[in-house]
C-alpha atoms as one frame of an Amber mdcrd trajectory, in Angstrom:
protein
 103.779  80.907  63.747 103.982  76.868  63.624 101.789  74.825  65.224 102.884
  72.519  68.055 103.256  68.818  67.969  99.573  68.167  68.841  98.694  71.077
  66.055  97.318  73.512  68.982  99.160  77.323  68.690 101.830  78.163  71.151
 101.342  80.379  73.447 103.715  83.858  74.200 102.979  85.279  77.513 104.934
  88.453  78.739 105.472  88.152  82.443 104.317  91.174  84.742 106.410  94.128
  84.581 106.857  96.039  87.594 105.791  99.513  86.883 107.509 101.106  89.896
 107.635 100.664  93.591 107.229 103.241  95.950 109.610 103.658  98.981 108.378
 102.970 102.428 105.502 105.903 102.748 105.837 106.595 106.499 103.304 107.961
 108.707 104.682 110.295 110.720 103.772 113.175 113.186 101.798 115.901 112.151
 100.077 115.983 109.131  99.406 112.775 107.197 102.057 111.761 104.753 101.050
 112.115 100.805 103.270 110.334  97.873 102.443 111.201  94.552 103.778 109.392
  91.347 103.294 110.305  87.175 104.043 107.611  85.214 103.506 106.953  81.200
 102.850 103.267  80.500 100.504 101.143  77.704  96.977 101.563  78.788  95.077
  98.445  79.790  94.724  96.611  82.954  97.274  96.203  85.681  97.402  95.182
  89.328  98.281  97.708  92.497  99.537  95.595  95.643 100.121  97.353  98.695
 102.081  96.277 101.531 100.763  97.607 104.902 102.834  97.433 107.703 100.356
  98.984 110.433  98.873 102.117 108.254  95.088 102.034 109.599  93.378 104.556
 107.119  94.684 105.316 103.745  93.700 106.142 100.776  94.852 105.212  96.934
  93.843 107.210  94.215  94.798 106.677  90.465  93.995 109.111  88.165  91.615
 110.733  90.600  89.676 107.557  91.632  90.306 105.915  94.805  90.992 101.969
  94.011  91.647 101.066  97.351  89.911 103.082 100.241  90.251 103.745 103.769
  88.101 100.933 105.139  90.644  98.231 103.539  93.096  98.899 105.822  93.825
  96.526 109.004  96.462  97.271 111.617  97.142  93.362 112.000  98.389  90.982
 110.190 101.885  92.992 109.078 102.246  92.599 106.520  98.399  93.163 105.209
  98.226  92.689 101.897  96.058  94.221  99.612  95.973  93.387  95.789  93.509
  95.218  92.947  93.199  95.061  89.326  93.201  98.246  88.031  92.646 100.338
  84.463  95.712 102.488  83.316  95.663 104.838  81.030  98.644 106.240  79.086
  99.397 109.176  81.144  98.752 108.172  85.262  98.995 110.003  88.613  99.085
 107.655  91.709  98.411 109.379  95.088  98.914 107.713  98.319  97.473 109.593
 101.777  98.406 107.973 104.660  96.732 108.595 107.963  97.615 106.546 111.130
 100.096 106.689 113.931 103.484 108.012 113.756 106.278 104.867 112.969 103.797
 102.794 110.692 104.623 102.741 106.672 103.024 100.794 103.294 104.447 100.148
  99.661 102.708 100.569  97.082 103.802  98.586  93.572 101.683  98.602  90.165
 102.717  95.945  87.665 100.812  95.329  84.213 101.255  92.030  81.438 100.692
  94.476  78.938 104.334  96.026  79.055 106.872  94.860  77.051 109.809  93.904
  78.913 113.400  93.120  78.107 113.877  90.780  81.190 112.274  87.889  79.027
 109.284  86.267  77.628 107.849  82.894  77.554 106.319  80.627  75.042 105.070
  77.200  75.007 102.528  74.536  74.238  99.436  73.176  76.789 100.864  69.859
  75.390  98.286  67.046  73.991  95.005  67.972  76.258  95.612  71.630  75.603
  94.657  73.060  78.485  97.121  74.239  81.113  99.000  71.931  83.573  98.487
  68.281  83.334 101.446  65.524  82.808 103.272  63.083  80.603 101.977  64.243
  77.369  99.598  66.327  78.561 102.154  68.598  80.289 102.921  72.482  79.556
 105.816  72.805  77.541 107.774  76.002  78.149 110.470  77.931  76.995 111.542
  80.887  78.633 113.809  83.665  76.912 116.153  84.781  80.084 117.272  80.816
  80.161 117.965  79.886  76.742 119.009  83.123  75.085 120.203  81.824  71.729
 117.393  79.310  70.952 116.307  79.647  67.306
């Protein structure tokens, strides 16, 4: 690959893809609510965000761990947010078990930077100071796929 102007590498960063989003998981009357996903997917590391919209106890379990745990839930604010970096493997089972009163829900979405993805990519240059950000020549150069298709 060239060098840029300032005879640094570019950089290629894939953005996150999302690996899947689960519906609304309600909790509702009787026994607590379970969702259970398989997916197949690069291994590496990848982030799980839920959205909690009043779930008090819950918990997340990939692959037979729990990543995010019971105690992590809050009633208030709605949405709670809770993001973790977690480890996938090529072959994953997500299980979501949610206990609290009848009407409240969460989604649960895992995305990863390791997944190719046809959306687009980005490349670029950390212009003269090489490191990220800055301005005038210092500034991040960019070039992103899904806005100029035919560049060559």
């Amino acid at each position: 690959m060239p060098l840029d102007p300032w005879g640094a590498p570019y950089f290629y960063q894939i953005p996150p893809t999302t690996l899947f989003t689960s519906p609304p998981i309600p909790r509702t009357t009787a026994k607590p609510e379970t969702y259970e996903v398989s997916f197949e997917t690069n291994p590496g590391k990848a982030m799980v965000r839920v959205e909690n919209y009043g779930v008090t106890a819950c918990d997340i379990t990939l692959n037979g761990v729990v990543v995010v745990s019971e105690y992590e839930f809050k009633k208030n604010p709605k949405p709670q947010i809770i993001e973790k970096e977690i480890t996938l493997l090529e072959g994953n089972n997500l299980v979501t078990w949610a206990r609290s009163q009848p009407g409240e829900f969460l989604i649960v979405n895992v995305s990863a930077n390791n997944v190719p993805t046809d959306k687009y990519f980005i490349l670029g240059s950390y212009g003269k100071d090489k490191e990220e950000g800055g301005k005038s020549f210092a500034a991040d150069i960019t070039w992103r796929s899904d806005k100029y298709p035919n560049f060559q």
